[in-house]
BAMIVEX-182568 format. One line per 8 residues: number of its first residue (from 1); their letters; for each residue x, y, z of N, C-alpha, C, CB. Coordinates in pm, whole numbers, plus 50000, padded with zeros to 5 digits. Glycine has a CB too. Layout:
BEGIN
NUM = a = X,Y,Z,X,Y,Z,X,Y,Z,X,Y,Z; ...
END
This chain:
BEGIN
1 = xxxxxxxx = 65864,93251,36184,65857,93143,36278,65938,93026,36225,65711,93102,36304; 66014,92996,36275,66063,92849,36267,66008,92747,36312,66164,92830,36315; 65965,92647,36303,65915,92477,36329,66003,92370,36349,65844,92420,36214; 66034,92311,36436,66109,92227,36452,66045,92049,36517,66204,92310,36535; 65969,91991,36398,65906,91884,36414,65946,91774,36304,65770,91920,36417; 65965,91672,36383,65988,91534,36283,65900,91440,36258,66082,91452,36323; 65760,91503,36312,65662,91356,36239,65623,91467,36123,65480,91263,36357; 65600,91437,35980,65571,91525,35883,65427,91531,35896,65623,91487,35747
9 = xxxxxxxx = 65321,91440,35903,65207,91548,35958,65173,91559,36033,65117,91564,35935; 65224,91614,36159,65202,91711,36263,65286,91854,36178,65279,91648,36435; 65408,91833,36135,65450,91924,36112,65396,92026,35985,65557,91883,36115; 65308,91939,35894,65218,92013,35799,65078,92038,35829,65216,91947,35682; 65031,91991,35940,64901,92016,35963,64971,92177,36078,64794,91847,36047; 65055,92166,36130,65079,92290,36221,65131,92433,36101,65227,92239,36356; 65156,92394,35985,65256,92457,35934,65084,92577,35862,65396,92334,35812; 64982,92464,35836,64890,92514,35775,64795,92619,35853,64829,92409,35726
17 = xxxxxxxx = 64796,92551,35981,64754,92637,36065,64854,92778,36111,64720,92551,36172; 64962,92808,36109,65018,92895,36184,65034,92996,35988,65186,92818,36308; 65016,92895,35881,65022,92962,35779,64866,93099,35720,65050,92831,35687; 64774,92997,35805,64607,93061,35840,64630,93214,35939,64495,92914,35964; 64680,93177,36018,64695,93242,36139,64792,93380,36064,64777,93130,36272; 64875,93393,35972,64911,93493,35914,65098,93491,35942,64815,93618,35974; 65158,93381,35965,65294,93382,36061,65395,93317,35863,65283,93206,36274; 65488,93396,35876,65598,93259,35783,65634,93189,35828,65715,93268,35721
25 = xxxxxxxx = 65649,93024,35814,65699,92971,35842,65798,92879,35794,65643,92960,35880; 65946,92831,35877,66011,92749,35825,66013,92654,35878,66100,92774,35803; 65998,92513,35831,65994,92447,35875,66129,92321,35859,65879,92444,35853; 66177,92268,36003,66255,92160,35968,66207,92035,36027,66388,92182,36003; 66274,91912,36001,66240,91773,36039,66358,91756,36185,66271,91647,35881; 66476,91822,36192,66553,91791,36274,66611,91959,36312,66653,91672,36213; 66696,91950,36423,66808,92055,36454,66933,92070,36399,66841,92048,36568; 66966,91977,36285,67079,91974,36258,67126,92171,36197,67086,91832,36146
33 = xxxxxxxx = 67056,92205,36094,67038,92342,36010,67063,92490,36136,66841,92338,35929; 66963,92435,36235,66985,92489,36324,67125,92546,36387,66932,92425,36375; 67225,92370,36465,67320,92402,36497,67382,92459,36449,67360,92351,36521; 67401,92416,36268,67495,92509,36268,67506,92619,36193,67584,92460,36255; 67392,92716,36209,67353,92824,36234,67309,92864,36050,67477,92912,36330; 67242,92753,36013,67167,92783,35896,67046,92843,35889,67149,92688,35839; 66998,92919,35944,66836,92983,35954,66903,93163,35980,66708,92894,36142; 66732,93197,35939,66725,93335,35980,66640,93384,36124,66663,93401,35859
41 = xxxxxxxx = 66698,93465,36180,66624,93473,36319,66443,93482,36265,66689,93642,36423; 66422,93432,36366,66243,93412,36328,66214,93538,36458,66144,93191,36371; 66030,93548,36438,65978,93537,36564,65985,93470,36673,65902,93529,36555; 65943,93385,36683,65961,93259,36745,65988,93097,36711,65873,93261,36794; 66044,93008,36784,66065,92906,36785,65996,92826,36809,66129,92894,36825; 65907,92709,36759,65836,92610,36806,65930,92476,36780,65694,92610,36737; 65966,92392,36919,66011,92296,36891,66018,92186,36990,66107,92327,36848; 65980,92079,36879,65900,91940,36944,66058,91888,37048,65833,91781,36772
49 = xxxxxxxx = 66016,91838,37168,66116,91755,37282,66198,91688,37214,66051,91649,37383; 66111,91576,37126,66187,91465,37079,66227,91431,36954,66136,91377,37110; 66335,91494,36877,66312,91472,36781,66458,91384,36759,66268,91591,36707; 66526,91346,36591,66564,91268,36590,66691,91313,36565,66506,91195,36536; 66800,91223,36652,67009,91279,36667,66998,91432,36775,67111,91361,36428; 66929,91469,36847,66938,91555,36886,66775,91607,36957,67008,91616,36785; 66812,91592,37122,66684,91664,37199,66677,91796,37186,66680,91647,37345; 66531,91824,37193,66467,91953,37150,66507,92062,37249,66308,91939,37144
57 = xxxxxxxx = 66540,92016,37377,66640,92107,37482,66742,92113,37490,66642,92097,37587; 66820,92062,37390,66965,92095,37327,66942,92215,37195,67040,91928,37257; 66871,92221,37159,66846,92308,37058,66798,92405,37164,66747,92259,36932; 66716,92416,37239,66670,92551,37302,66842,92627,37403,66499,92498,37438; 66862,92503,37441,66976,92556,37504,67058,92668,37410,67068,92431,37541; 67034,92587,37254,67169,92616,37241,67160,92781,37150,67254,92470,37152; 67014,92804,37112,66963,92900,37085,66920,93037,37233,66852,92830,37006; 66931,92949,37349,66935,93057,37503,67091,93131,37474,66938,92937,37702
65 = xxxxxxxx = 67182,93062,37441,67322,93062,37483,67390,93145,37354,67385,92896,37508; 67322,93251,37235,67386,93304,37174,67327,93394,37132,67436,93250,37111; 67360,93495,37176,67371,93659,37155,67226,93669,37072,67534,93723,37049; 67282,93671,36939,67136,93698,36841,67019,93592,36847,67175,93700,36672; 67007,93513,36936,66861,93437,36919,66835,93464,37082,66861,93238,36855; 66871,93468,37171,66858,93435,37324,66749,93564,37357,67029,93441,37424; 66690,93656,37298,66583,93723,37352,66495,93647,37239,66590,93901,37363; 66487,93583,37154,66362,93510,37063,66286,93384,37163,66441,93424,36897
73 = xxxxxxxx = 66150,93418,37166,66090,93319,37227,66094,93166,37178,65970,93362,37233; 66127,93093,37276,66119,92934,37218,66000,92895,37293,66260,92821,37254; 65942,92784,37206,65804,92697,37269,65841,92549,37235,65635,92741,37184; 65853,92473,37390,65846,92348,37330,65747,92292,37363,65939,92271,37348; 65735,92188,37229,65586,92091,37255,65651,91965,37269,65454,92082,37115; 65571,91866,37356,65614,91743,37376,65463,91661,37423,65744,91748,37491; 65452,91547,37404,65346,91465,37434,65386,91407,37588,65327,91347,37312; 65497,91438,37647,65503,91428,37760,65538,91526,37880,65558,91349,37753
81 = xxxxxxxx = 65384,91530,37989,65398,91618,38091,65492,91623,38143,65332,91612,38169; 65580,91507,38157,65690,91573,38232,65812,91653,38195,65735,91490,38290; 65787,91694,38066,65917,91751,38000,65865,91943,38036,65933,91687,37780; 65747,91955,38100,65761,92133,38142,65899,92202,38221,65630,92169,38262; 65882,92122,38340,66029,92137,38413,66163,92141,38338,66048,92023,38504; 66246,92004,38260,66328,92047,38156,66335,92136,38053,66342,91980,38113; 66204,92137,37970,66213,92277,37905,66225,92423,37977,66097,92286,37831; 66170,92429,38103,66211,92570,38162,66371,92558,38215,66101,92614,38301
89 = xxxxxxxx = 66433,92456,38227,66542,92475,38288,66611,92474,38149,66581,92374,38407; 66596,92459,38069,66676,92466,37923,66621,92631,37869,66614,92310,37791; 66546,92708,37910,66564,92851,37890,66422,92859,37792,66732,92902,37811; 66323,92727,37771,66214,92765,37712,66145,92864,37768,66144,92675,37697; 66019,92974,37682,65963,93019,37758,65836,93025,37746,66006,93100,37776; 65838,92878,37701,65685,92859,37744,65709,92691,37690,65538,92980,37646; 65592,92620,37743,65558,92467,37731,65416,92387,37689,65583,92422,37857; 65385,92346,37558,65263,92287,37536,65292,92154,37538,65196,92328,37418
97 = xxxxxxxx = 65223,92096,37630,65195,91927,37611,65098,91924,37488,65111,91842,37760; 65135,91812,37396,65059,91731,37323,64931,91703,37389,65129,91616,37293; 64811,91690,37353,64787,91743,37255,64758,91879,37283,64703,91679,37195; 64684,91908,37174,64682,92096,37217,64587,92126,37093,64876,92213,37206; 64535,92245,37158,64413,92259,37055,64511,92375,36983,64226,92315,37128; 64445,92445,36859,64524,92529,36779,64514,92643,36790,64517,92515,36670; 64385,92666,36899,64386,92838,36942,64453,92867,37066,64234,92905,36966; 64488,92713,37134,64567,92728,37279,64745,92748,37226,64536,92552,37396
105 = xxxxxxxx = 64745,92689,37087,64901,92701,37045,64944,92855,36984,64934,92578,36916; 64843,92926,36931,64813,93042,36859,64814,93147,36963,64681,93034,36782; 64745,93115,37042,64733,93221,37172,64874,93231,37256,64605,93164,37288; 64907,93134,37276,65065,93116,37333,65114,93198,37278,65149,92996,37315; 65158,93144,37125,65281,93224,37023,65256,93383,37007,65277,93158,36848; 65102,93458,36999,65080,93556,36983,65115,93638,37097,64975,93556,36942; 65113,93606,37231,65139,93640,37376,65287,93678,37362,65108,93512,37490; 65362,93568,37358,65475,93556,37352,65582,93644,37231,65469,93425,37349
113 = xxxxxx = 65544,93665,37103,65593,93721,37009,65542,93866,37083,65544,93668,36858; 65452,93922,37092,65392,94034,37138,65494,94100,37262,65239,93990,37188; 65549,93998,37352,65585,94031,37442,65761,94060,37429,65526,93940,37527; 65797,93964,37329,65932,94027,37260,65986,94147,37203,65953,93976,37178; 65841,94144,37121,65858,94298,37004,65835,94444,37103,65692,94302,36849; 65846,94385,37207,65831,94552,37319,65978,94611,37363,65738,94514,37507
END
C-alpha cells in the first residue's frame, strides 16, 4: 500500500492502523516520488485531496493514465464532501470523506484490493 498524506499524524496514526490490519505500507508527505515514478506498484493507493505543490487528483490522474498502475485501486480521502465527484472524474475508485472510522477505511481497501487481485 502506498499512503499519500501530509499532516504527519494522520499519516502515522493511519500507517499504524493499516500496519495492524496486516498491509505494508509506504508512506509519503507529498506526490513529488510519485511523479516521477519513484515507488513500487502497491496494492492500493490511499491519497489525501490536498496535499502540498500538487492536488491529490493530479496524482490519481496521473497514476489512471499509465499502463502499470491504471488497474491499481486509488482511494481518495479528503475532509471535503465535495471532492467525491472530482475524485471519480480523476479515475478514483473509491472516496472517503474525513472523518472516517478505521473499519469503514479497512473495509473499503479490503473490497477494493480483493476486487483487483481477480
Amino acid at each position: 500500500m502506498i499512503l499519500i498524506e501530509d499532516d504527519p499524524g494522520v499519516s502515522d496514526a493511519l500507517q499504524m492502523v493499516f500496519k495492524m490490519a496486516g498491509f505494508h505500507v509506504a508512506a509519503y508527505q507529498d506526490g513529488s516520488d510519485i511523479l516521477d515514478n519513484k515507488f513500487h506498484i502497491p496494492d492500493v493507493f490511499i491519497i489525501d485531496r490536498q496535499l502540498p505543490g500538487i492536488d491529490g487528483l493530479d496524482i490519481c490522474r496521473f497514476l489512471k493514465s499509465k499502463t502499470e498502475s491504471n488497474k491499481v485501486p486509488v482511494v481518495i480521502i479528503s475532509a471535503s464532501p465535495d471532492a467525491m465527484n472530482p475524485a471519480t472524474k480523476a479515475g478514483a475508485d473509491a472516496f472517503i470523506e474525513k472523518p472516517f472510522t478505521n473499519k469503514d477505511l479497512l473495509e473499503k481497501i479490503r473490497v477494493l484490493v480483493s476486487k483487483s487481485e481477480k
